[in-house]
KENUDO-784984 format. One line per field, with one value per atom (N, C-alpha, C): z, y, x; residue number from 1; atom name. Coordinates in nm, 2 decimals, padded with zeros to 4 digits. Atoms other than C-alpha are relative to their C-alpha. Layout:
<nodes>
zz	(Z_...) $
yy	(Y_...) $
xx	(X_...) $
resi	(NUM_...) $
name	(CA_...) $
</nodes>
This chain:
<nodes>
zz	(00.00_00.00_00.00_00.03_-00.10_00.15_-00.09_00.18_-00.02_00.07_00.01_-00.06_00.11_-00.16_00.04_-00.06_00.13_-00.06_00.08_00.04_00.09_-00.12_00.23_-00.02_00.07_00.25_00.02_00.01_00.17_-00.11_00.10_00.01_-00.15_00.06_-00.34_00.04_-00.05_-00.19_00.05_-00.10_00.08_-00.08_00.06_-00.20_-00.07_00.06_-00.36_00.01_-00.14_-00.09_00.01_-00.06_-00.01_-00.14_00.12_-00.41_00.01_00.05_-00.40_00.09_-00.13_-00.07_00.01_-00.03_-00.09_00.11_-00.16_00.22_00.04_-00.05_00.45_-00.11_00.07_00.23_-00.10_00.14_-00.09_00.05_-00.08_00.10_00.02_-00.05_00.21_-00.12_00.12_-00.14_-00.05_00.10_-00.30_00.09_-00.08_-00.01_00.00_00.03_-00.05_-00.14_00.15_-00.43_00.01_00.02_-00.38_00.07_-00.09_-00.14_-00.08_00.09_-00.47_00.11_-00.05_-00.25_-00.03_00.05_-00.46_00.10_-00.04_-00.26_-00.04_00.10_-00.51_00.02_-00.07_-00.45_-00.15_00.08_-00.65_-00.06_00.11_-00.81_00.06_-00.09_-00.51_-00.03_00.03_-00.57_-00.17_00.16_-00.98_-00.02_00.02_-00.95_00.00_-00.07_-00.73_-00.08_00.12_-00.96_-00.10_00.15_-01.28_00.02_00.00_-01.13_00.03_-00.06_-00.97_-00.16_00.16_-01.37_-00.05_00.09_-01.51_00.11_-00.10_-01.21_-00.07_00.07_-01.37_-00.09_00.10_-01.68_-00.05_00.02_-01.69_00.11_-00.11_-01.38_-00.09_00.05_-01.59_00.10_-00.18_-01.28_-00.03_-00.03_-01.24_00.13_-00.08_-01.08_00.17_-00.13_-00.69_-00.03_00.02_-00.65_00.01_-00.05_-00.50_-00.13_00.11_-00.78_-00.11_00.11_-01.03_-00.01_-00.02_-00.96_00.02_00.02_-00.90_00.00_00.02_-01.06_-00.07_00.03_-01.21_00.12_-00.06_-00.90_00.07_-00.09_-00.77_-00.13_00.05_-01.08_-00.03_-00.08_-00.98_00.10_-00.14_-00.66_-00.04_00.08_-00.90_00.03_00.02_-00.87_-00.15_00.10_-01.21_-00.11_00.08_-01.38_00.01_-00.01_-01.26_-00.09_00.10_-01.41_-00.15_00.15_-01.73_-00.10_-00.01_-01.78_00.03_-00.05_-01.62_-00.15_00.11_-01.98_-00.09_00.10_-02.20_00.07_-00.04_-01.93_-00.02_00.00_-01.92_-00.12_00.09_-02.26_-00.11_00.02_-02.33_00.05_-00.01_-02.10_-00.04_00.06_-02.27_-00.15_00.17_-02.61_00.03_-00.06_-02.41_00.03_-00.07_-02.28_-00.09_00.07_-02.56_-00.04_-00.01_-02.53_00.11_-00.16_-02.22_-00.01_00.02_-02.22_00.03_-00.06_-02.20_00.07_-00.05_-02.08_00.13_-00.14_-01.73_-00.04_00.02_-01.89_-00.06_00.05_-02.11_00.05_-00.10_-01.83_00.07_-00.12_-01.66_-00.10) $
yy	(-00.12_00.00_00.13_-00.08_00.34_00.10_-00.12_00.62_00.08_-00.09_00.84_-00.02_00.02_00.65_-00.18_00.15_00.36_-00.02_00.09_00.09_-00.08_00.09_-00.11_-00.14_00.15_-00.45_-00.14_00.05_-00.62_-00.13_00.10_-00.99_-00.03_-00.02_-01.03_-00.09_00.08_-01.33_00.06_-00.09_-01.10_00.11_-00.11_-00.83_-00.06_00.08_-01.08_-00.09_00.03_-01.19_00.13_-00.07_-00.85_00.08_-00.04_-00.80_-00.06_00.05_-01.05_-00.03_00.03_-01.01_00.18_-00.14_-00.62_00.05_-00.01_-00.62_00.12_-00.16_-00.31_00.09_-00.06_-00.26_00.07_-00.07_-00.19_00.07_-00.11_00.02_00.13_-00.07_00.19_00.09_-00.03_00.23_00.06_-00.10_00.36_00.14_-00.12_00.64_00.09_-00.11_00.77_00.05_-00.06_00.78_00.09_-00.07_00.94_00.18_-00.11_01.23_00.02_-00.03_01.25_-00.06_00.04_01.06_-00.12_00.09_00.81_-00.12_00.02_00.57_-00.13_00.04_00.44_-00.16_00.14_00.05_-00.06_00.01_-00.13_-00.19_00.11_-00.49_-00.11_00.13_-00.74_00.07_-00.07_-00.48_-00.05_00.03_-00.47_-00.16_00.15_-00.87_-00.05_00.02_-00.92_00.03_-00.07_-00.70_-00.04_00.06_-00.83_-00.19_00.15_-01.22_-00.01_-00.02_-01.08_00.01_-00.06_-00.98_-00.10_00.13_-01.29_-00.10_00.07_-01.46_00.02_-00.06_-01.27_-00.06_00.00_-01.34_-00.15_00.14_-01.73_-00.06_00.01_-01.76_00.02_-00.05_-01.57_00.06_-00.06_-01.41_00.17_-00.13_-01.04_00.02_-00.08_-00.77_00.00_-00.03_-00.78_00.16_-00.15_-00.45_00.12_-00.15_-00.19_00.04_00.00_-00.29_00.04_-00.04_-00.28_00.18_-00.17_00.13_00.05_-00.04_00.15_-00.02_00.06_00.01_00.06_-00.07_00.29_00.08_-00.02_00.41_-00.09_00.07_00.11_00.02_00.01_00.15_00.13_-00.11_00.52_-00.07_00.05_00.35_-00.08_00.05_00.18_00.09_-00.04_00.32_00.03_-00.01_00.52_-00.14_00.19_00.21_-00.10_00.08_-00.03_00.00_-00.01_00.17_00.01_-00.01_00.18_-00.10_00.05_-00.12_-00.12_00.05_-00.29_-00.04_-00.01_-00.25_-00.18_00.11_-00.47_-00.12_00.08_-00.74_-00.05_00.04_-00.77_-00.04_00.01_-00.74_-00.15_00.10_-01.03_-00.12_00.15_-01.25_-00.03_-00.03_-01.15_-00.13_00.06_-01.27_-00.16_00.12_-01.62_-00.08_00.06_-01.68_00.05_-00.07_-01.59_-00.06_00.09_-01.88_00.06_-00.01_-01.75_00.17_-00.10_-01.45_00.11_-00.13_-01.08_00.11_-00.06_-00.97_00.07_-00.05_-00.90_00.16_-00.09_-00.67_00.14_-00.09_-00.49_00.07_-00.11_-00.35_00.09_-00.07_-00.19_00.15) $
xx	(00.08_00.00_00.09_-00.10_00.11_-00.03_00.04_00.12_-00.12_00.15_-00.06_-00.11_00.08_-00.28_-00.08_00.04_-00.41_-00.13_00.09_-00.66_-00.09_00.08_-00.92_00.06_-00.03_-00.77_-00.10_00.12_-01.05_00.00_-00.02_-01.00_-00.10_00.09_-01.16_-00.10_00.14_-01.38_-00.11_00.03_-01.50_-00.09_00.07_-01.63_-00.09_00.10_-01.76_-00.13_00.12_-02.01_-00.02_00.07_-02.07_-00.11_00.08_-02.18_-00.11_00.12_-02.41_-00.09_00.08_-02.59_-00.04_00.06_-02.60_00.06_00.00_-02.42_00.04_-00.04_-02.31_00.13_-00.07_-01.98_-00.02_00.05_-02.15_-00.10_00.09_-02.39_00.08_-00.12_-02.09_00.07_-00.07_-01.94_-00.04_00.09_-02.24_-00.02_00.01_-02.29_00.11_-00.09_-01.94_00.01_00.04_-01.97_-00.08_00.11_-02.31_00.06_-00.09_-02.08_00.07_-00.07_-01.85_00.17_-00.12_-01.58_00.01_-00.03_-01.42_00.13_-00.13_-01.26_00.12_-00.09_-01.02_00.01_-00.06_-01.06_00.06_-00.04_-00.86_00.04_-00.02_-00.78_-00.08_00.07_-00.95_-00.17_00.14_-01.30_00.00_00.04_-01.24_00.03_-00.04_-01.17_-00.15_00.15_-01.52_-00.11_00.10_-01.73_00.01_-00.01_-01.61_-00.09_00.09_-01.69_-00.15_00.16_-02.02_-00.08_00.09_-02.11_-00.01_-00.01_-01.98_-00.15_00.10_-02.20_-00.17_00.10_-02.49_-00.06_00.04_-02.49_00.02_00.03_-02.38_-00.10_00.10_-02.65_-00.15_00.07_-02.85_-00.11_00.08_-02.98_-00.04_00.02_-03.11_00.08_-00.07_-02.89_-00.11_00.07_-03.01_-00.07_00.05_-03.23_00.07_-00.05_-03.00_00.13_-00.12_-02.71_-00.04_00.08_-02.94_00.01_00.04_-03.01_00.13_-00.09_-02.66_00.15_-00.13_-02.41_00.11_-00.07_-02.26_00.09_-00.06_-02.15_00.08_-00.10_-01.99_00.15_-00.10_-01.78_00.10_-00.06_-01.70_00.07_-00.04_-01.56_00.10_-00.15_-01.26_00.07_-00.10_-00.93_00.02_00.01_-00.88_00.07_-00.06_-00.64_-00.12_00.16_-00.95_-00.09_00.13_-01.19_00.02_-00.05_-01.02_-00.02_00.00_-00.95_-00.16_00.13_-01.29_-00.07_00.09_-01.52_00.05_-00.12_-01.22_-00.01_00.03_-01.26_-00.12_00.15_-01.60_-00.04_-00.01_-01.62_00.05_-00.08_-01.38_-00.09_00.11_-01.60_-00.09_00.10_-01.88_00.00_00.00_-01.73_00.01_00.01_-01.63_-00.11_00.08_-01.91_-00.12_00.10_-02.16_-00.09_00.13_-02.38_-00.12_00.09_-02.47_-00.11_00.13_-02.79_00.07_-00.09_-02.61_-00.14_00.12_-02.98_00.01_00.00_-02.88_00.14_-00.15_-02.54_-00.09_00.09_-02.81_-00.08_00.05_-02.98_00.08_-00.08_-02.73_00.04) $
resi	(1_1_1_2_2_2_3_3_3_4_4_4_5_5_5_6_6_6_7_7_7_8_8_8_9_9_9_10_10_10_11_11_11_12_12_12_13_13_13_14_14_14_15_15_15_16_16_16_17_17_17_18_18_18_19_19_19_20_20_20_21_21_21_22_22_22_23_23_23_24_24_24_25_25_25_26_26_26_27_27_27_28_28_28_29_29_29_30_30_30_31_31_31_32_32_32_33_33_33_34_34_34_35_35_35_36_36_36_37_37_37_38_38_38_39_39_39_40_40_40_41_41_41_42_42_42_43_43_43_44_44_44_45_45_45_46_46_46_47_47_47_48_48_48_49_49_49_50_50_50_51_51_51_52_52_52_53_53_53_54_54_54_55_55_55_56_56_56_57_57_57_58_58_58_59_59_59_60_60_60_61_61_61_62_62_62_63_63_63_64_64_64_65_65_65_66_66_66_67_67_67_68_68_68_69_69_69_70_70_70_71_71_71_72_72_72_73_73_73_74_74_74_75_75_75_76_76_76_77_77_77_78_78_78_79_79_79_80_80_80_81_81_81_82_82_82_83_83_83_84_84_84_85_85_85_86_86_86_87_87_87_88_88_88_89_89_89_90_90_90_91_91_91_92_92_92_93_93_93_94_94_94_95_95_95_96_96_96_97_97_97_98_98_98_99_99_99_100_100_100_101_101_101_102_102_102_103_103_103_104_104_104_105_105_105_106_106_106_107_107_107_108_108_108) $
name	(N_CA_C_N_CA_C_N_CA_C_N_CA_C_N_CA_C_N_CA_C_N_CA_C_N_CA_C_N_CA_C_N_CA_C_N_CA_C_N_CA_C_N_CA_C_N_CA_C_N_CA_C_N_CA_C_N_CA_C_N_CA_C_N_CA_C_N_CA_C_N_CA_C_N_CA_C_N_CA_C_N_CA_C_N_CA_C_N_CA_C_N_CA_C_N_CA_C_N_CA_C_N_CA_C_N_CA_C_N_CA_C_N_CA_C_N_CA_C_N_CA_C_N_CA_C_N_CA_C_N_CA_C_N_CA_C_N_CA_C_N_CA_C_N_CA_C_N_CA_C_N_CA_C_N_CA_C_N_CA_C_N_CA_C_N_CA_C_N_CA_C_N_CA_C_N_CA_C_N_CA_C_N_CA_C_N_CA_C_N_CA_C_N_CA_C_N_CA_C_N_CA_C_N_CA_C_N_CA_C_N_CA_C_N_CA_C_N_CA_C_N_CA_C_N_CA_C_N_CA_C_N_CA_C_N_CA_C_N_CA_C_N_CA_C_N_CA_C_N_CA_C_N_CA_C_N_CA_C_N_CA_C_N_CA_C_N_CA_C_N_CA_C_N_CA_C_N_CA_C_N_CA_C_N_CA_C_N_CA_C_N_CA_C_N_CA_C_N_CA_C_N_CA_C_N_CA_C_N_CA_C_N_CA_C_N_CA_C_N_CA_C_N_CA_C_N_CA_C_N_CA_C_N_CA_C_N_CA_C_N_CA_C_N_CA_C_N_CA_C_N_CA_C_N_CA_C_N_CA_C_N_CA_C_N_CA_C_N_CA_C_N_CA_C_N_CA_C) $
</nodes>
């Protein structure tokens, strides 16, 4: 971790249960986004989020309610590199996985 530039050390398993339960963290996440305070999380979050999508869309599941309304802010809440980055991933498992329904990606 940099000095200037600490990190919640937050395992990607750990974000990844709290994606898909709604839990206090992503409560947490969207409320400082919603305050314009980005708090730059960075490869264990963009890891979690990315498998939470993939989760989605080979599940073929709908976005839980609160993600659904706001999943643009969780991707505010990436570290700029993350968020950059993030689309081309998604994108990629998109093309992989193109048997599978992109109905839940197309809502967002």
């Amino acid at each position: 971790m940099e000095k200037n530039n600490p990190r919640l050390a937050i395992s990607r398993h750990h974000w990844l249960e709290q994606l898909s339960h709604e839990g206090s963290l992503v409560d947490l996440v969207i409320a400082l986004v919603k305050e314009d305070i980005s708090p730059k999380l960075g490869q264990n979050f963009h890891d979690a989020l990315l498998d939470h999508a993939k989760q989605q869309l080979l599940d073929n599941q709908a976005l839980p309610s609160v993600l659904k309304e706001e999943w643009g802010k969780l991707l505010s809440a990436m570290d700029e590199s993350e968020k950059r980055i993030f689309p081309n991933y998604l994108l990629n498992d998109l093309i992989k996985h193109s048997e599978a329904t992109i109905q839940p990606v197309l809502e967002l």
